[in-house]
Backbone bond lengths (Angstrom), bond angles and torsions (degrees), N, CA, C in turn:
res aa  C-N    CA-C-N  psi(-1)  N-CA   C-N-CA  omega(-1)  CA-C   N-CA-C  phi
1 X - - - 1.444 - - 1.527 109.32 -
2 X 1.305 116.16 130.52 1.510 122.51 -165.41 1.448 100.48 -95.38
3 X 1.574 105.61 150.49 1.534 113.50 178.82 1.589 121.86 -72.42
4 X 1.425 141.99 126.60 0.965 132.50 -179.53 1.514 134.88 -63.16
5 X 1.634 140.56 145.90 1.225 91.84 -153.30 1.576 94.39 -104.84
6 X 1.108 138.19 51.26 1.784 129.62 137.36 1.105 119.54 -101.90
7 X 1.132 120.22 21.81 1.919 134.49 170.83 1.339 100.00 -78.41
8 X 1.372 97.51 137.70 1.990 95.12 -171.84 1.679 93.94 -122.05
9 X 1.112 104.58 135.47 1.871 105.45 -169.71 2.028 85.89 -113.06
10 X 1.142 100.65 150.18 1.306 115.27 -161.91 1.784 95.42 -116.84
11 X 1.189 105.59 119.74 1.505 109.72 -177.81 1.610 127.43 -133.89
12 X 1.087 145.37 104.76 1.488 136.56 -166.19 1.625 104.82 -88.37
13 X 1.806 105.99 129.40 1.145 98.75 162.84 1.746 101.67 -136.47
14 X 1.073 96.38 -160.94 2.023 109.09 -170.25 1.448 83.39 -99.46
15 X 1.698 96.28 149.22 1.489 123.19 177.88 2.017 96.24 -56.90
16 X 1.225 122.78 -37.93 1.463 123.92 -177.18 1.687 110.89 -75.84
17 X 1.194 118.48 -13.75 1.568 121.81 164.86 1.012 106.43 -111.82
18 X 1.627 144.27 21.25 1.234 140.98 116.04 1.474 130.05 -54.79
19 X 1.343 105.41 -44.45 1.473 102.28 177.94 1.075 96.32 -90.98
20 X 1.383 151.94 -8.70 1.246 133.32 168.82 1.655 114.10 -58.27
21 X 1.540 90.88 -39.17 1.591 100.39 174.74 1.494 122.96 -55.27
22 X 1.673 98.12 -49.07 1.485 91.69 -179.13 1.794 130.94 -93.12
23 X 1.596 104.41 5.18 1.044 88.76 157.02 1.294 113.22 -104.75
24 X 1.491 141.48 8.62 1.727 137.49 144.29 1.480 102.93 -50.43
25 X 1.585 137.51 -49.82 1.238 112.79 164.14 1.372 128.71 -68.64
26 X 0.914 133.05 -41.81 1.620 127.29 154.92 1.510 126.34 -17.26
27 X 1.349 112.72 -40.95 1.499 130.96 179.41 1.204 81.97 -72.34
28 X 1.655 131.50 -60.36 1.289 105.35 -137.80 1.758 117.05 -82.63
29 X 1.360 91.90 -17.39 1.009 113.73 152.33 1.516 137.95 -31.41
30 X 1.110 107.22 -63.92 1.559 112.83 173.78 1.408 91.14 -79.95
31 X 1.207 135.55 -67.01 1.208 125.13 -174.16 1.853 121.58 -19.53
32 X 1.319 95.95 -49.67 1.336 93.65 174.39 1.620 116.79 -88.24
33 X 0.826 128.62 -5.39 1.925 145.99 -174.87 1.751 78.45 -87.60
34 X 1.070 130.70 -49.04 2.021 141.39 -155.68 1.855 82.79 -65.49
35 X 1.275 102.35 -55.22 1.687 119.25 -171.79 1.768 110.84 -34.64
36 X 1.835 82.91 -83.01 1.422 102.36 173.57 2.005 122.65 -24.66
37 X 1.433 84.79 -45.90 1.588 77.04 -177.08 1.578 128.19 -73.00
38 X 1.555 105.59 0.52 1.387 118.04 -173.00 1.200 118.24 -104.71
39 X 1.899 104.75 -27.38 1.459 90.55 162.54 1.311 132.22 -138.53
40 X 1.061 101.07 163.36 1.754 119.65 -177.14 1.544 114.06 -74.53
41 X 1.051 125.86 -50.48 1.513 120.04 -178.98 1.538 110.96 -22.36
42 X 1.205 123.65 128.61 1.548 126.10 170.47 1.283 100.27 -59.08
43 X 1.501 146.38 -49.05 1.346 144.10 -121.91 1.718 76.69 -103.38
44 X 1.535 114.48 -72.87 1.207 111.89 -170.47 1.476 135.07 -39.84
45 X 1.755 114.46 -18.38 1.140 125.19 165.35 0.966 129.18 -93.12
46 X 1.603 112.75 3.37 1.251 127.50 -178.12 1.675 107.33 -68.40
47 X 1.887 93.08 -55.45 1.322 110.09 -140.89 2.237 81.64 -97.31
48 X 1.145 113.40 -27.04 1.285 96.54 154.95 1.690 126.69 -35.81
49 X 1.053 89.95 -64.65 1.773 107.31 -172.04 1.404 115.90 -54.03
50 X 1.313 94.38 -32.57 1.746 114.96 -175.98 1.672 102.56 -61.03
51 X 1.695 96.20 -65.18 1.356 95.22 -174.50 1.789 121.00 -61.08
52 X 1.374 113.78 -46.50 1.365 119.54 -167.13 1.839 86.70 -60.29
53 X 1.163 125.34 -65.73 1.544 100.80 176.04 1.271 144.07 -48.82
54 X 1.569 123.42 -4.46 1.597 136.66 132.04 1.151 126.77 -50.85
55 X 1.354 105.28 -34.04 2.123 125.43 172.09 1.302 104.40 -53.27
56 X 1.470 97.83 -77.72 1.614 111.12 172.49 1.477 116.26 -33.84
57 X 1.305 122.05 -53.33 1.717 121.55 -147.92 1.808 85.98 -94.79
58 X 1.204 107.37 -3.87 1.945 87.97 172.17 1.646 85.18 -103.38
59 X 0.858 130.21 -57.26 1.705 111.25 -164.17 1.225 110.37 -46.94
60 X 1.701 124.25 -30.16 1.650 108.83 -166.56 1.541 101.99 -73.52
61 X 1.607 121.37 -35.42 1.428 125.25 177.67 1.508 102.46 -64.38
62 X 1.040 107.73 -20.60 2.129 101.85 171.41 1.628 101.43 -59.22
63 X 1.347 73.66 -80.87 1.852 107.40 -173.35 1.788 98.39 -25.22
64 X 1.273 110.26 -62.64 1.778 124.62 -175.95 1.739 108.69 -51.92
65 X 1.030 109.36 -34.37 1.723 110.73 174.74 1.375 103.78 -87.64
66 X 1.136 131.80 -25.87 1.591 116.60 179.25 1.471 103.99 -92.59
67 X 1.057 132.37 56.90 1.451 122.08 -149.02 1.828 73.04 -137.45
């Protein structure tokens, strides 16, 4: 049975495996911004955009707890 996805799993880590976290999204980040510029497909930039703005909206909740 698969986990649903508004289930919030509660996890403790160190302020240094926080930023580890958020700069692994950062990479992925550009990584996908690196993407965007290569392609043309409507669909593919759709779901680009989609994701890299999941990138974004977990790093600011990073970023916001190390605050």
């Amino acid at each position: 049975m698969g986990r649903k996805e508004e289930e919030v799993t509660i996890c403790e880590f160190t302020d240094d495996e926080m930023y580890i976290l958020s700069d692994a999204l950062l990479s992925l980040i550009r990584g996908t911004n690196e993407a965007l510029r290569f392609t043309y497909d409507k669909k593919c930039i759709e779901e680009l955009q989609k994701v890299a703005r999941k990138y974004q909206m977990l790093n600011e909740k990073i970023c916001k707890y190390l605050k």
